[in-house]
N, C-alpha and C positions, 0 to 999 in steps of 0.2 A: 504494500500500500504506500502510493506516494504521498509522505509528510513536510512534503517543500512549504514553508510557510513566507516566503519572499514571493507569492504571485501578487500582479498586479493589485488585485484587489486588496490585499494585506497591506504593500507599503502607500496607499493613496496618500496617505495622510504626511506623507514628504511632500506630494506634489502640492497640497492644500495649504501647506505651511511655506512653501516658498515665496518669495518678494515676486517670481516672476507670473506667480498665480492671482496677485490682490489684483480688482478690478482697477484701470487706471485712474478713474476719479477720485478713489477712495485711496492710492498708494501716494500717502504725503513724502515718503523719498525719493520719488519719482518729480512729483509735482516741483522739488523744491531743489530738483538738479538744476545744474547749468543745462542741456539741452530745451528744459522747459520754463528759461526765460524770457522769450518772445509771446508763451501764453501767458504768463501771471500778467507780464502789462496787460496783455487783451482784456482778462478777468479783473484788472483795477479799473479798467477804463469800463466795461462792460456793466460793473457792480455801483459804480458809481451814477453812471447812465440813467440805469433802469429805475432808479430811487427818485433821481429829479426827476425826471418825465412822469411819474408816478403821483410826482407831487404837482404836477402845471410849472415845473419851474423853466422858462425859456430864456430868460435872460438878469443878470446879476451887477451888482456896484460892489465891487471888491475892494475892499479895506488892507491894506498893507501898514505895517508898521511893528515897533520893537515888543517882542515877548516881555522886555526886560522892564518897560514899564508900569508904575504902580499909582492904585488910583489917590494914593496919600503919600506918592514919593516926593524927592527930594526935587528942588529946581523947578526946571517946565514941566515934569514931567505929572503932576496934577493937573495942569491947563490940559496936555496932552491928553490925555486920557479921557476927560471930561467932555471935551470938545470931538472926541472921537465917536465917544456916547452918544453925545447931541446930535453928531451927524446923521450920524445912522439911525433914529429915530424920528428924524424927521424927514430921510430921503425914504424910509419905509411906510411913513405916511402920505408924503405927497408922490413915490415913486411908482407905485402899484403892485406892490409885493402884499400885499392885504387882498388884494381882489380878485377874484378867483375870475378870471374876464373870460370865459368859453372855453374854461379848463385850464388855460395859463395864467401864470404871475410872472411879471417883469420886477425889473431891478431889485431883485432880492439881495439882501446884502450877504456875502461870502467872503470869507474868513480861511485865515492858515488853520484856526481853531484851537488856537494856543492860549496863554494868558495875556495879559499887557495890553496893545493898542486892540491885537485882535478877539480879548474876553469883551474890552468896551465897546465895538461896534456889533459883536453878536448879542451883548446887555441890552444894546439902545432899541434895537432889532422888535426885541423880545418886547420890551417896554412899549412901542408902538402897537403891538400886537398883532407882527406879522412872523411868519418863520425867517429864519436863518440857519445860513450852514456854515461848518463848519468841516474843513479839508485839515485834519490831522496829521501828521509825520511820524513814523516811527524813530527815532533816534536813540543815540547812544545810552544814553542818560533820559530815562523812557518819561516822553512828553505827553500827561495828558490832558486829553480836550477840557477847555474851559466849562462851565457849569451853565452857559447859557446858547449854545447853539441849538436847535430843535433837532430833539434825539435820534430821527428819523432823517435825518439831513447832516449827521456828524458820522464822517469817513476818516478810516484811518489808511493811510499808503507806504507803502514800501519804498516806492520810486521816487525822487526828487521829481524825473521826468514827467512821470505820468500824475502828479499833483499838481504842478505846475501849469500842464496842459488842461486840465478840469477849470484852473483857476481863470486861465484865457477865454477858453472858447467860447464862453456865454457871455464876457463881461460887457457891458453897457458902458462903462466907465471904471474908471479907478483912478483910487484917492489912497495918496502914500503920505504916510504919518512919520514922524523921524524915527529913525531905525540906526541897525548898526549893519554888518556885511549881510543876514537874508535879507533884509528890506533893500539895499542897493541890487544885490541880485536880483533881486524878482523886479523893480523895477525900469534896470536898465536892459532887461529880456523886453521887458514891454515895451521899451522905446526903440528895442532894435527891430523886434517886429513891426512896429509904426512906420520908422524909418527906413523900412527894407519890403515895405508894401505887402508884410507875410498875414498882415492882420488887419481887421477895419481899423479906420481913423476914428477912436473911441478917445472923448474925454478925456485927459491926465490934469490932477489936480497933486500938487504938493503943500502937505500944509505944515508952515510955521516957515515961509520965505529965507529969515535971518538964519535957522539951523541947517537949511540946503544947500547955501550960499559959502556957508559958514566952511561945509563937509567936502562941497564941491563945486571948480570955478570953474563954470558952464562957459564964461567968456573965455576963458584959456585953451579951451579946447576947440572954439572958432577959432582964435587967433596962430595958434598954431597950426590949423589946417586938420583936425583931428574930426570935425563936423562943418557942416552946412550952417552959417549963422540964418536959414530958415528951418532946421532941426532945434530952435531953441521955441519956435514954434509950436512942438509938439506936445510942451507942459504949461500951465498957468499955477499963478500960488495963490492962496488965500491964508485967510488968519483966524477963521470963525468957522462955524458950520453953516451958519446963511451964506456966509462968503462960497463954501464948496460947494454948495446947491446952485448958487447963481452961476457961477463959471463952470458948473459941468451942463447946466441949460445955456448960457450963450455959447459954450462947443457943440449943444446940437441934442444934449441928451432929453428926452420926451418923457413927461411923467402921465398920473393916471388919465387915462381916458384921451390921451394923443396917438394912439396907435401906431407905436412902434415897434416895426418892424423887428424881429429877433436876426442876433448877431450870425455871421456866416462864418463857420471854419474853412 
């Protein structure tokens, strides 16, 4: 009597337990190889998609500015903060992020979704009683989302890239608060995209004129030959939150009930 106990059916449970047997959706070592990083960007970009459109949201006023400030810190950085708030409670009331207009909402205010300039403008958001989101980072030193972006609208990302590109693609405008190196990154992304025709001609407001000035000589880099003194064109300053609101509507931005159009990637 043959007592071979290695037939097929005896050793299954090798085949069952191998890595090469998990279904691919469900094999997170797989998922999380180098091979399969051109999918995880699709899946951030794809997961983040479906959530706005889910909510009406077709276009955004993106708030940039420094994690590092606090709403009782030291210096500007109180004015900062405050006037951040302000902005964004009133561009959510007069910008139509409240209105749910044939299933869409325009200029909703979007955020890094950190603390500092970007807790105050998802605060003010909230206070006017419209949503906001908020675009998370994973980082080293694990960042997280401030306590006021709407829970359904706060994403956390992996990729500089593919946050960055979220933070673009809808934006109606953007208003950059003083920062330190992300805040000049993400805003000089925006201005190369302006001035390199990769993006609409959206709005750019910098606020607190004397700290931009201060950081960076816009006229040195005409005079040097380093830009076009009509690329100084591409930003205006203000000093207020009614100041932001006026110069991102004489750049063209349209609030409730002027039917504007949504931005084009």
């Amino acid at each position: 009597m043959n007592d071979d106990t290695t037939t097929p059916a005896a050793t299954a449970s090798a085949q069952t337990a191998s890595p090469s047997y998990r279904l691919a959706s469900l094999d997170q070592d797989f998922l999380l190889g180098d091979s399969m990083r051109g999918i995880r960007f699709l899946l951030e970009y794809a997961k983040a998609d479906e959530a706005l459109r889910a909510w009406g949201v077709r276009s955004t006023i993106v708030v940039f500015g420094s994690a590092r400030v606090r709403e009782n810190g030291p210096g500007q950085q109180a004015r900062w903060y405050a006037q951040a708030r302000a902005f964004a409670r009133l561009a959510s009331e007069r910008g139509g992020a409240r209105v749910h207009n044939h299933g869409v909402r325009d200029n909703v205010i979007a955020t890094g979704g950190g603390p500092g300039i970007m807790e105050a403008a998802n605060r003010g958001a909230v206070e006017a009683g419209a949503p906001t989101i908020g675009f998370n980072i994973t980082l080293p030193n694990e960042q997280l989302p401030n306590g006021w972006s709407t829970p359904n609208l706060t994403f956390r990302f992996h990729y500089f890239a593919m946050r960055k590109m979220h933070l673009a693609m809808r934006a109606n405008a953007l208003v950059v608060f003083p920062g330190g190196f992300g805040t000049l990154d993400e805003l000089f992304e925006i201005l190369t995209l302006r001035q390199s025709g990769k993006a609409p001609q959206i709005p750019v407001v910098l606020f607190d004129e004397g700290y931009w000035r201060s950081v960076v000589d816009f006229e040195q880099l005409v005079d040097n030959g380093m830009i076009d003194a009509a690329d100084l064109d591409l930003f205006r300053f203000a000093e207020d939150a009614e100041a932001v609101w006026d110069q991102l509507l004489a750049q063209g931005l349209q609030g409730v009930g002027e039917g504007q159009a949504p931005p084009t990637s």
